[in-house]
Rosetta silent file (secondary structure, phi, psi, omega in degrees, C-alpha in Angstrom):
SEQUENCE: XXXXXXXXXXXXXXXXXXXXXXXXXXXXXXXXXXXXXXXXXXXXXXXXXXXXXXXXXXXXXXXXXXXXXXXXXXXXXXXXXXXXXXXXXXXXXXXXXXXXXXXXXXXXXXXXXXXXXXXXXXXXXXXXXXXXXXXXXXXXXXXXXXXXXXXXXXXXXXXXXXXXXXXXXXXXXXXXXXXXXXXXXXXXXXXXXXXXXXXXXXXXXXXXXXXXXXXXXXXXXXXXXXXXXXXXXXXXXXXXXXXXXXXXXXXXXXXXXXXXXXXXXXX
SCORE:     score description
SCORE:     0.000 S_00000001
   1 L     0.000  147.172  166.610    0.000    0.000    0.000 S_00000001
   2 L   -49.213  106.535  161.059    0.684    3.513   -0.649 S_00000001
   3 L   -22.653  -40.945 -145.832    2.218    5.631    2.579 S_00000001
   4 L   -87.620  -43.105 -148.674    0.168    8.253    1.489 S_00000001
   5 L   -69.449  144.701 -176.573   -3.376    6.163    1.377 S_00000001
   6 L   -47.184  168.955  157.911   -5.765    6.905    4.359 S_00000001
   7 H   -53.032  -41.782 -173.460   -5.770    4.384    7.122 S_00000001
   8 H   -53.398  -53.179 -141.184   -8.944    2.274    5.723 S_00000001
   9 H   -80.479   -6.716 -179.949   -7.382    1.854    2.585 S_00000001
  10 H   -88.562  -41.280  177.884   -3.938    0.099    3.891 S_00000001
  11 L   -62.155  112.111  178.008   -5.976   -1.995    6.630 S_00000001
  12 L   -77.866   38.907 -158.233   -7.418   -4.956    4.545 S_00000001
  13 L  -139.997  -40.555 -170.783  -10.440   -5.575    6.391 S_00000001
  14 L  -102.909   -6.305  162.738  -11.822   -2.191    6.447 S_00000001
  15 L   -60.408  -62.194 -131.705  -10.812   -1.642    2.246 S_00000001
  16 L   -63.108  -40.446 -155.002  -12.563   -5.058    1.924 S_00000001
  17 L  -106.947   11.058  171.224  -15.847   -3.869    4.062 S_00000001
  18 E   -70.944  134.253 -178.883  -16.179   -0.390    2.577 S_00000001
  19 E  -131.299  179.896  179.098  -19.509    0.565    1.169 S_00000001
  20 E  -149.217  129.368 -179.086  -21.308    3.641    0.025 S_00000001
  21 E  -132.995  122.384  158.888  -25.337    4.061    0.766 S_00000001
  22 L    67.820   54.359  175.588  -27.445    7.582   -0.546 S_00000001
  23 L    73.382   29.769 -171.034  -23.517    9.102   -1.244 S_00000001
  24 E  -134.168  107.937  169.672  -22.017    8.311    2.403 S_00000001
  25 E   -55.522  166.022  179.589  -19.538    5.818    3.107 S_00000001
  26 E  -150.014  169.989  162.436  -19.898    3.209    5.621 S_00000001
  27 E  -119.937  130.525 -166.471  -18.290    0.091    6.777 S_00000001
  28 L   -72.644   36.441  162.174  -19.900   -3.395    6.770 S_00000001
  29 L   -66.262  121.035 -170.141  -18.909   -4.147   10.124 S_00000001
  30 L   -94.686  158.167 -163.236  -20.078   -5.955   13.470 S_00000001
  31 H   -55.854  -55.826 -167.502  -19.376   -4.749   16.730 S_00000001
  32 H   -64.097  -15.059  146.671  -16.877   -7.502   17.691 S_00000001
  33 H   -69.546  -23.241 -173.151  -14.672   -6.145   14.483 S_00000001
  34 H   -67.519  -68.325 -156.235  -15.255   -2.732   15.262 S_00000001
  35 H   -78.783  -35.191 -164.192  -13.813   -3.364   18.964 S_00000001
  36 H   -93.063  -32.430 -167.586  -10.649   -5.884   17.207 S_00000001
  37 H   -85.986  -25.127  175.299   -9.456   -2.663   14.858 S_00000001
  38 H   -57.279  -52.448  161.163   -9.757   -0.211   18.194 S_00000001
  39 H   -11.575  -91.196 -146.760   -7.655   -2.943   19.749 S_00000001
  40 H   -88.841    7.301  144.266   -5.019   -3.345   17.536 S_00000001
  41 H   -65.943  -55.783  172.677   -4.943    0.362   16.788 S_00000001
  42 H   -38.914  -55.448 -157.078   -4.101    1.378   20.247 S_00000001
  43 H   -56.058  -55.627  152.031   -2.048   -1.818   20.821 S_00000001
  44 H   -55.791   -6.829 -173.618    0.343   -0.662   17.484 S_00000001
  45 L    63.561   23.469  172.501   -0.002    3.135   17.719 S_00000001
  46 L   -79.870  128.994 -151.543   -1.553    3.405   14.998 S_00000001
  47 L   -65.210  137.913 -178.039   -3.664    6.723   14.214 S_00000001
  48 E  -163.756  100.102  163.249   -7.186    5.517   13.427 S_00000001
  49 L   -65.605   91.335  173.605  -10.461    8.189   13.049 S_00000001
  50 E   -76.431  137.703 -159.819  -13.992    6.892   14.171 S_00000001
  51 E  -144.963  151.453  163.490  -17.234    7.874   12.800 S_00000001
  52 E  -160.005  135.797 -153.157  -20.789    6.630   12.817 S_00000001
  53 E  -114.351  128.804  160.819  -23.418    8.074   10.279 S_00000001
  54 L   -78.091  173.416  146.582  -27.313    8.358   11.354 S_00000001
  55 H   -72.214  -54.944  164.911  -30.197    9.233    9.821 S_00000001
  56 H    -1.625  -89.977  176.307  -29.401   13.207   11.136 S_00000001
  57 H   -54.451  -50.423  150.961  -26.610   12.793    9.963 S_00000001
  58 H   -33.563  -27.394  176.201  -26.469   11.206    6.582 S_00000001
  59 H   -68.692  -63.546 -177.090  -29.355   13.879    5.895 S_00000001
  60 H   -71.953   -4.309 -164.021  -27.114   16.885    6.894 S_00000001
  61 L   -74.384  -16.907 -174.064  -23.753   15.864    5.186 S_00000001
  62 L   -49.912  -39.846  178.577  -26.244   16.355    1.745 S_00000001
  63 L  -108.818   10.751  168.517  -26.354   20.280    2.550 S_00000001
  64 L  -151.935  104.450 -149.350  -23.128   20.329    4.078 S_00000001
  65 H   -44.964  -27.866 -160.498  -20.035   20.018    2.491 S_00000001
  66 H   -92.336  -23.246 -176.625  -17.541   20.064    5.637 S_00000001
  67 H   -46.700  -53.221 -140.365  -19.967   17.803    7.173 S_00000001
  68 H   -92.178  -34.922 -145.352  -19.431   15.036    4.412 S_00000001
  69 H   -74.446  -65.791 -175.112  -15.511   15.937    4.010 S_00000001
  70 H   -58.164  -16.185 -167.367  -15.309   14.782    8.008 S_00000001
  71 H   -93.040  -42.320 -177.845  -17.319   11.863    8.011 S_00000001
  72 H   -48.165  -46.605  166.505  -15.740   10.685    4.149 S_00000001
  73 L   -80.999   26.896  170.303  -12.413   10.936    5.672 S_00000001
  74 L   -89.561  171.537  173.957  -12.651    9.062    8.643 S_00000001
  75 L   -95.500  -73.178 -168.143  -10.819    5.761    8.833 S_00000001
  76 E  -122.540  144.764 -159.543  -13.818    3.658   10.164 S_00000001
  77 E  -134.257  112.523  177.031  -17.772    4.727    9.726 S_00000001
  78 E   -76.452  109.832  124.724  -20.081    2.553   11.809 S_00000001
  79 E   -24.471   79.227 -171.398  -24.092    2.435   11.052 S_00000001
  80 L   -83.490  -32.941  174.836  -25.079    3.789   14.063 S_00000001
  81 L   -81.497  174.842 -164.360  -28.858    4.327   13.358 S_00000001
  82 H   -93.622  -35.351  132.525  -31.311    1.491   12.721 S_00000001
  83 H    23.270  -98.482  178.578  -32.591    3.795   10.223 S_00000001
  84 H   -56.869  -70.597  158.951  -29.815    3.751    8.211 S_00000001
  85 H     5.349 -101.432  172.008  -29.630    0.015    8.743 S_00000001
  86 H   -50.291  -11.145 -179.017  -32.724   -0.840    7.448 S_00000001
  87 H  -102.707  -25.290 -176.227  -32.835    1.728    4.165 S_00000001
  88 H   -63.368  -68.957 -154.160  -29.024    0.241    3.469 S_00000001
  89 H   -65.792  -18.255 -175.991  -30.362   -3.517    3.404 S_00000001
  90 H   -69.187  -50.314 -178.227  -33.533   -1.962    1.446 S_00000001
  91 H   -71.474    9.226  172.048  -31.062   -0.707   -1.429 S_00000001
  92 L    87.789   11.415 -163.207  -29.429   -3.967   -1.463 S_00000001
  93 L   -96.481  111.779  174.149  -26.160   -2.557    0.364 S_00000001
  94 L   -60.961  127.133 -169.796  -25.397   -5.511    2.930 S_00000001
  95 L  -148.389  119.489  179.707  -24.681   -4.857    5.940 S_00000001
  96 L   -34.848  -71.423  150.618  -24.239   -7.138    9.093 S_00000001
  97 L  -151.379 -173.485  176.383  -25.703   -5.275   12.095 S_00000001
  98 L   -71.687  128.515  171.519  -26.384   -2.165   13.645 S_00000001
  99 L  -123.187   92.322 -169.058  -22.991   -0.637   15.781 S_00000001
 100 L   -59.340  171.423  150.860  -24.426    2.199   17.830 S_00000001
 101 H   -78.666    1.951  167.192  -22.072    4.420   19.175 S_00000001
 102 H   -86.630  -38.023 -176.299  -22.916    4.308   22.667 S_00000001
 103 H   -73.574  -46.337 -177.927  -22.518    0.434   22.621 S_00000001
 104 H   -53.979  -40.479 -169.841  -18.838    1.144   21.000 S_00000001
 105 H   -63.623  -56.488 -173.469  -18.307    3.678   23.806 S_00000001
 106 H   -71.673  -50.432  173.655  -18.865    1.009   26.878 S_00000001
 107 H   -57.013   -0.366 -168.560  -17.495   -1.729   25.178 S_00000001
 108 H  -102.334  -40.860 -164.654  -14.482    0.536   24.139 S_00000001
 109 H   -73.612  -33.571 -173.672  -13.964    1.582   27.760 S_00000001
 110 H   -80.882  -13.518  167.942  -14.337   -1.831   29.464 S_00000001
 111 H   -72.661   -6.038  158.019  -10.971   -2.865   26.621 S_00000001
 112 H   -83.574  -44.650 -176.155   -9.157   -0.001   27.988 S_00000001
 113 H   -86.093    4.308  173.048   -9.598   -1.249   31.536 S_00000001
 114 L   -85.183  -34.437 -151.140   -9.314   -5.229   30.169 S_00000001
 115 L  -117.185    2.078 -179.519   -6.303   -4.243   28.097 S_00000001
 116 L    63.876   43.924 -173.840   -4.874   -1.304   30.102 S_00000001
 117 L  -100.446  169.998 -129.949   -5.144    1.669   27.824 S_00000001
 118 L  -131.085   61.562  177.970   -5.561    5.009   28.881 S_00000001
 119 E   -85.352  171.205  156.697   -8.726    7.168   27.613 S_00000001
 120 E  -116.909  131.993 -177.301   -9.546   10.710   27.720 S_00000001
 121 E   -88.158  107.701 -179.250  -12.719   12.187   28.045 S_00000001
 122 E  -132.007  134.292 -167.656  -13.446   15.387   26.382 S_00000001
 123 E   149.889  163.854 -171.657  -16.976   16.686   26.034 S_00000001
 124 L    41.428 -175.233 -167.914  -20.391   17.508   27.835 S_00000001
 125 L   -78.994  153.750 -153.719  -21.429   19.425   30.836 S_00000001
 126 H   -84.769  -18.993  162.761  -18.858   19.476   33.965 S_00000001
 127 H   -59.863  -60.834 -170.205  -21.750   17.622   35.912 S_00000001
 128 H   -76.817    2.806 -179.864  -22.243   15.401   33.565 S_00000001
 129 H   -92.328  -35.875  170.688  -18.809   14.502   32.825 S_00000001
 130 H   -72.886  -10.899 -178.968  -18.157   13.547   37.004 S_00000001
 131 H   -73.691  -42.534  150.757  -21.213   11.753   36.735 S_00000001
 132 H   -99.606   26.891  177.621  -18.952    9.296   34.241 S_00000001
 133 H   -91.929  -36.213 -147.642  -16.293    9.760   35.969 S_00000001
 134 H   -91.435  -26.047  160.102  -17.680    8.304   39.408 S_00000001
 135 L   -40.893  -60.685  178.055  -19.845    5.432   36.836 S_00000001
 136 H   -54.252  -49.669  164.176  -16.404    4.293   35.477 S_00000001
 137 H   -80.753   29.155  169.028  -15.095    4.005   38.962 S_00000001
 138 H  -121.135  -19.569  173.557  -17.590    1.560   39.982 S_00000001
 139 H   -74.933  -36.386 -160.726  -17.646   -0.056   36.596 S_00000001
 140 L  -170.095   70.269 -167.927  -13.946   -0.585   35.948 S_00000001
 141 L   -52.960  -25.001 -167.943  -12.443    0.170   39.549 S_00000001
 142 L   -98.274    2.167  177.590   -8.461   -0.656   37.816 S_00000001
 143 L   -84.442  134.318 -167.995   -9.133    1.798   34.886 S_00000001
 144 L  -103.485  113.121 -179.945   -6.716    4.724   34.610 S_00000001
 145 L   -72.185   98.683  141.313   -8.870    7.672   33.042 S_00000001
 146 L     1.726  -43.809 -156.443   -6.212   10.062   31.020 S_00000001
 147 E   141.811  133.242  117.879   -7.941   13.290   31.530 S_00000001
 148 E   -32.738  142.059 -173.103  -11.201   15.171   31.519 S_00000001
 149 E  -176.093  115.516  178.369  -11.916   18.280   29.760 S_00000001
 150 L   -84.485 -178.484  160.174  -15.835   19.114   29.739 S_00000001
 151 L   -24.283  -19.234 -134.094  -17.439   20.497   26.553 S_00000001
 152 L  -127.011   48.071 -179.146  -17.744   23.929   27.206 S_00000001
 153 L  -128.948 -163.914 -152.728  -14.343   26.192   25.730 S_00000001
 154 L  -117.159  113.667 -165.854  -13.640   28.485   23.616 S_00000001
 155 L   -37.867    7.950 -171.594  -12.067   28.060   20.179 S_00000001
 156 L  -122.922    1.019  160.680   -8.880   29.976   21.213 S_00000001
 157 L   -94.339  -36.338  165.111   -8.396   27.334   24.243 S_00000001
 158 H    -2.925  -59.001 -176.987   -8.344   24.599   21.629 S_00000001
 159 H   -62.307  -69.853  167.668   -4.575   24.586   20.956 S_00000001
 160 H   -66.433  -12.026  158.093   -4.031   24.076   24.632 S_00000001
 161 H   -67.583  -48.723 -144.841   -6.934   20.978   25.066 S_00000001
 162 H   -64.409  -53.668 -162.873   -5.220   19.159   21.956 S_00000001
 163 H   -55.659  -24.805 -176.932   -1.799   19.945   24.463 S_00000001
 164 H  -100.320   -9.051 -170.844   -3.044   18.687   27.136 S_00000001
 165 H   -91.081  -16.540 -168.114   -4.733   15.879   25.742 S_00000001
 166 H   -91.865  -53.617 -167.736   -1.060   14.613   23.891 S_00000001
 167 H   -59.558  -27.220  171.671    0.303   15.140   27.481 S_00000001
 168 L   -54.699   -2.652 -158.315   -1.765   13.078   29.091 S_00000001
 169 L    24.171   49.583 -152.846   -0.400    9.959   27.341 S_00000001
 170 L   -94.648  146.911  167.061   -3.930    8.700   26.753 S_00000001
 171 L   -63.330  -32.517 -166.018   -4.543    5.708   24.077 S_00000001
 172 E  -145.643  161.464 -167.624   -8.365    6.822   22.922 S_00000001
 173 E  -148.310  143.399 -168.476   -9.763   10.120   23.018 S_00000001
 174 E  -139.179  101.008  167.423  -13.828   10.317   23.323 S_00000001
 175 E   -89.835   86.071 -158.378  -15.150   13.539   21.811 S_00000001
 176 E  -103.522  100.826 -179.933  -18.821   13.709   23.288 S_00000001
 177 L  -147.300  169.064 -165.852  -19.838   17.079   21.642 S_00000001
 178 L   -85.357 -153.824 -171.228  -22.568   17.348   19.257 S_00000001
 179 L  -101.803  115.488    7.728  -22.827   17.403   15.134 S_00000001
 180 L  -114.811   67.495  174.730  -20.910   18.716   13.316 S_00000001
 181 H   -88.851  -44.003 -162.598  -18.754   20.792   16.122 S_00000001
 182 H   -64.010  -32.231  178.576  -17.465   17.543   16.858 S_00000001
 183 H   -44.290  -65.034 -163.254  -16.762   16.202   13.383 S_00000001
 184 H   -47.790  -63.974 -151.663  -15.004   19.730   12.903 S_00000001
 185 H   -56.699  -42.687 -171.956  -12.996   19.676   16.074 S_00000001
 186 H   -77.865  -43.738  167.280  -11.358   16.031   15.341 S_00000001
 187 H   -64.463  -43.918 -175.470  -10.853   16.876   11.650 S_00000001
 188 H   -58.886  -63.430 -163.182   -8.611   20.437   12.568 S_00000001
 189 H   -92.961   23.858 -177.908   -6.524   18.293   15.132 S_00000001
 190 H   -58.611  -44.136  172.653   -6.319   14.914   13.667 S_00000001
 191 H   -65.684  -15.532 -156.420   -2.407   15.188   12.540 S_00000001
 192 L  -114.137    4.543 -174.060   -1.851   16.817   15.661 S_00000001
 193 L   -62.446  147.399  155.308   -3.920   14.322   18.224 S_00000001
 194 L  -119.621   -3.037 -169.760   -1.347   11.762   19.864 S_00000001
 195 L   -68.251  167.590 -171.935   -4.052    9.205   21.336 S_00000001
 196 L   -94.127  -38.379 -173.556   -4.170    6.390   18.241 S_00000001
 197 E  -143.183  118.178  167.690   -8.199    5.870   17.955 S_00000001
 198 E  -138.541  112.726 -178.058  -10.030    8.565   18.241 S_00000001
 199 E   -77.107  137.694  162.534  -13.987    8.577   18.497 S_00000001
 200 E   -78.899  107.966  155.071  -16.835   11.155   18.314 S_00000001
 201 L  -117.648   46.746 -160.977  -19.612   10.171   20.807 S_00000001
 202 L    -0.626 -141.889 -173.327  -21.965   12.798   20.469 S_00000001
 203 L   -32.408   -8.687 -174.983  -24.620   12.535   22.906 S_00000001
 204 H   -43.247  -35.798 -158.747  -23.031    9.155   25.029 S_00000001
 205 H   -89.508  -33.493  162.873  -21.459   10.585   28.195 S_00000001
 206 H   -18.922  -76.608  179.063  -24.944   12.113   28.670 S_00000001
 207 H   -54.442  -54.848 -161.977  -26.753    8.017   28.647 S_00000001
 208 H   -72.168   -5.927  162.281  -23.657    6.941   30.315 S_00000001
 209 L  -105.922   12.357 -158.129  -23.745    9.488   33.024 S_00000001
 210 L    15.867   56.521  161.549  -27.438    9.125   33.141 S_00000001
 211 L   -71.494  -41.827   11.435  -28.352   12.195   32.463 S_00000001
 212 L    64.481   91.798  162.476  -30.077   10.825   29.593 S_00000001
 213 L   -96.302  149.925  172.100  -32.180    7.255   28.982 S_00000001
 214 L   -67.527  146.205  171.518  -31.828    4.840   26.908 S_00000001
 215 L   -84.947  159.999 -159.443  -34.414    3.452   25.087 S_00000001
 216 L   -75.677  150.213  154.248  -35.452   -0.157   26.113 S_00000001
 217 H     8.960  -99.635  170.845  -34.502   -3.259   24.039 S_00000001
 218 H   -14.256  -79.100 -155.597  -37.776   -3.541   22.570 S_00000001
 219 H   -76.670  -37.388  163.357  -38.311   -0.104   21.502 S_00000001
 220 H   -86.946   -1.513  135.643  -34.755    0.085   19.835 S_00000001
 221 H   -38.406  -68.038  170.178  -35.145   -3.033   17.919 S_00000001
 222 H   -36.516  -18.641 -169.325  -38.201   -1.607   16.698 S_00000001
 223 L    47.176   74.940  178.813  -36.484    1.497   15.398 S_00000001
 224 L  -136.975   21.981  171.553  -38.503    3.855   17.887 S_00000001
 225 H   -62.492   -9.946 -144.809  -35.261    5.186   19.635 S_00000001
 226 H   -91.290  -24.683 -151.363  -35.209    8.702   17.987 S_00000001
 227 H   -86.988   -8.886 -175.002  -39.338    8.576   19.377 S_00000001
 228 H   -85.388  -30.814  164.621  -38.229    7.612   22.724 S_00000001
 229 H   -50.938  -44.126 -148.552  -35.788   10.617   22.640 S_00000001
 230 H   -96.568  -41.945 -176.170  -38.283   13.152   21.447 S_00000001
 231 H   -64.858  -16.888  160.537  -40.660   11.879   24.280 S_00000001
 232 H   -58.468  -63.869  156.071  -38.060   13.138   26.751 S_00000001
 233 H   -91.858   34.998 -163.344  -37.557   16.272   25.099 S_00000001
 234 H   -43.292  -34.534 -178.199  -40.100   17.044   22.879 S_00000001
 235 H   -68.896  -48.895  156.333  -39.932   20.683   22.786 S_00000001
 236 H   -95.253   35.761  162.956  -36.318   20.384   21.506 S_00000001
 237 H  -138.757  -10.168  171.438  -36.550   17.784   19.433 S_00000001
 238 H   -81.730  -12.367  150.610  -39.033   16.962   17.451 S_00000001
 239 H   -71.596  -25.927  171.000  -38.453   19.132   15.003 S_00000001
 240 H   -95.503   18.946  165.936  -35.652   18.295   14.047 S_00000001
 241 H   -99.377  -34.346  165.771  -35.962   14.574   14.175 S_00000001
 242 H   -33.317  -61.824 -168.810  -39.253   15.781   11.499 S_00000001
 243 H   -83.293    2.133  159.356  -37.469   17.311    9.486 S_00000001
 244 H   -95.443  -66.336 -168.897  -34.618   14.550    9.150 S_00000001
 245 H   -44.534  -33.526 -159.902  -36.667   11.771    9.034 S_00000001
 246 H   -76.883  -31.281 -178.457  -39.070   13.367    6.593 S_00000001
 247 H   -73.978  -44.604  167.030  -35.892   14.194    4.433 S_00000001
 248 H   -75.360    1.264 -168.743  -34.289   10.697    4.488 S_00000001
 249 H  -115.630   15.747  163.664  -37.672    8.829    3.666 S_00000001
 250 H  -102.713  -74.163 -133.696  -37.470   11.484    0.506 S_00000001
 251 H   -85.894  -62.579 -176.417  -34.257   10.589   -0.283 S_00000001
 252 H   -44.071  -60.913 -163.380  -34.508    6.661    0.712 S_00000001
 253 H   -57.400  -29.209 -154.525  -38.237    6.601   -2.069 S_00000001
 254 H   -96.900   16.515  164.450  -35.930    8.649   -5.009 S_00000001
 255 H  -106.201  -20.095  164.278  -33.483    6.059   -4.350 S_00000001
 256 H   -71.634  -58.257  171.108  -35.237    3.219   -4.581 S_00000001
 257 H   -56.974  -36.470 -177.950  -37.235    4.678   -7.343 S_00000001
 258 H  -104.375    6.358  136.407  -34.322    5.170   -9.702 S_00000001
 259 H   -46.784  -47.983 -123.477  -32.976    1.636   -8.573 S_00000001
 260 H   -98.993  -69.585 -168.776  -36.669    0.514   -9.846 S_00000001
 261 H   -60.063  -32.304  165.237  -35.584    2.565  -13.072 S_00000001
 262 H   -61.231  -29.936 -178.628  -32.233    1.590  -13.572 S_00000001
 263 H  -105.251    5.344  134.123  -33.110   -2.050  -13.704 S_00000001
 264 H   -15.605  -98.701 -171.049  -35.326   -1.277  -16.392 S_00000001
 265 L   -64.770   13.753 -175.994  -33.343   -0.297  -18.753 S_00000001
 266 L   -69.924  157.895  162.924  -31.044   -2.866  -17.947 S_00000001
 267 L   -88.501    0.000    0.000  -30.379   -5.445  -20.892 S_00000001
């Protein structure tokens, strides 16, 4: 492989599993692969950018160019909604199962305290970030947390998180800020980052500090998470899960439809 070529394309497991559904790559990937390339990035020191596309998202990178630049240029892109899932396997693009990003984050954290790596948490409200801090010590009493940093600076402190975050010797870096500051923030410092796999977990520290519930089993199998969200917050959220949902089931029908048309004219 080419020096030059991103990390996916030299790892032969994530070339092999690349895919592309309504213009957005993804990777055909199950959790317990997801969890083996986090692994063996940290464990080699190799630099490795995590992403996982929604409907939300996958809606907004359509209108927004920087959006799609960060998520296209990640090293590994996860199918975090069910959404997304289910409209993928509708176009015929296979894909294994759903790998939320909440599920990566606790299963990423208990393989830093199984394997002894070092994250850092940067992101959310200063409550809600001691809220995982004192969850983690009761969860994974031998895990040595890197460093803390809540959510809440100011682009001209920037220079000195990324400094403090390299000092920190941490293995994984967890960027729980929303869409697309976070995308942005991890794309500016990516050359200059030193942890090796580093994830965006938007909304995560929130569930995981329980701030935030999860929706039950049931209801996310069903693909009723985003409605169990909105019933929590309704005034600030339902529009905007409207007007993304309403936008990807537009997008999913003209996609379908000019599948429908395409195999027309097929010979």
């Amino acid at each position: 492989m080419n020096a030059h070529d991103p990390a996916w394309a030299q790892h032969s497991l994530l070339a092999s599993r690349r895919r592309e559904f309504l213009g957005a790559p993804i990777h055909a990937l199950t959790m317990a692969e997801t969890l083996a390339i986090a692994d063996e990035a940290m464990t080699l020191r190799r630099p490795l950018h995590h992403v996982v596309v929604n409907v939300a998202k996958l809606v907004n990178m359509r209108n927004n160019s920087e959006l799609r630049e960060d998520v296209a240029t990640a090293d590994v892109i996860n199918v975090d909604g069910i959404g997304v899932l289910w409209g993928a396997r509708l176009c015929g693009v296979a894909l294994p199962e759903r790998v939320a990003g909440v599920d990566i984050m606790i299963n990423l954290l208990s393989l830093c305290a199984n394997r002894g790596f070092r994250p850092f948490l940067l992101g959310a409200e200063q409550s809600v970030l001691d809220a995982v801090g004192m969850r983690l010590a009761r969860d994974h009493p031998g895990l040595v947390v890197a460093g803390m940093r809540n959510g809440y600076f100011k682009p001209e402190d920037e220079a000195g998180i990324v400094e403090a975050i390299n000092a920190s010797g941490a293995n994984c870096l967890l960027v729980a800020m929303p869409t697309p500051r976070k995308e942005r923030f991890i794309k500016r410092y990516r050359d200059e980052l030193a942890p090796s796999f580093v994830m965006g977990v938007g909304g995560s520290f929130d569930v995981y500090g329980g701030k935030v519930a999860r929706a039950p089993k049931l209801v996310q199998a069903a693909g009723l998470e985003w409605l169990f969200r909105v019933a929590q917050e309704p005034r600030r959220l339902w529009r905007r899960y409207y007007d993304t949902n309403t936008a990807y089931a537009a997008l999913l029908c003209w996609e379908l439809w000019g599948r429908r048309g395409r195999r027309k004219v097929d010979p």
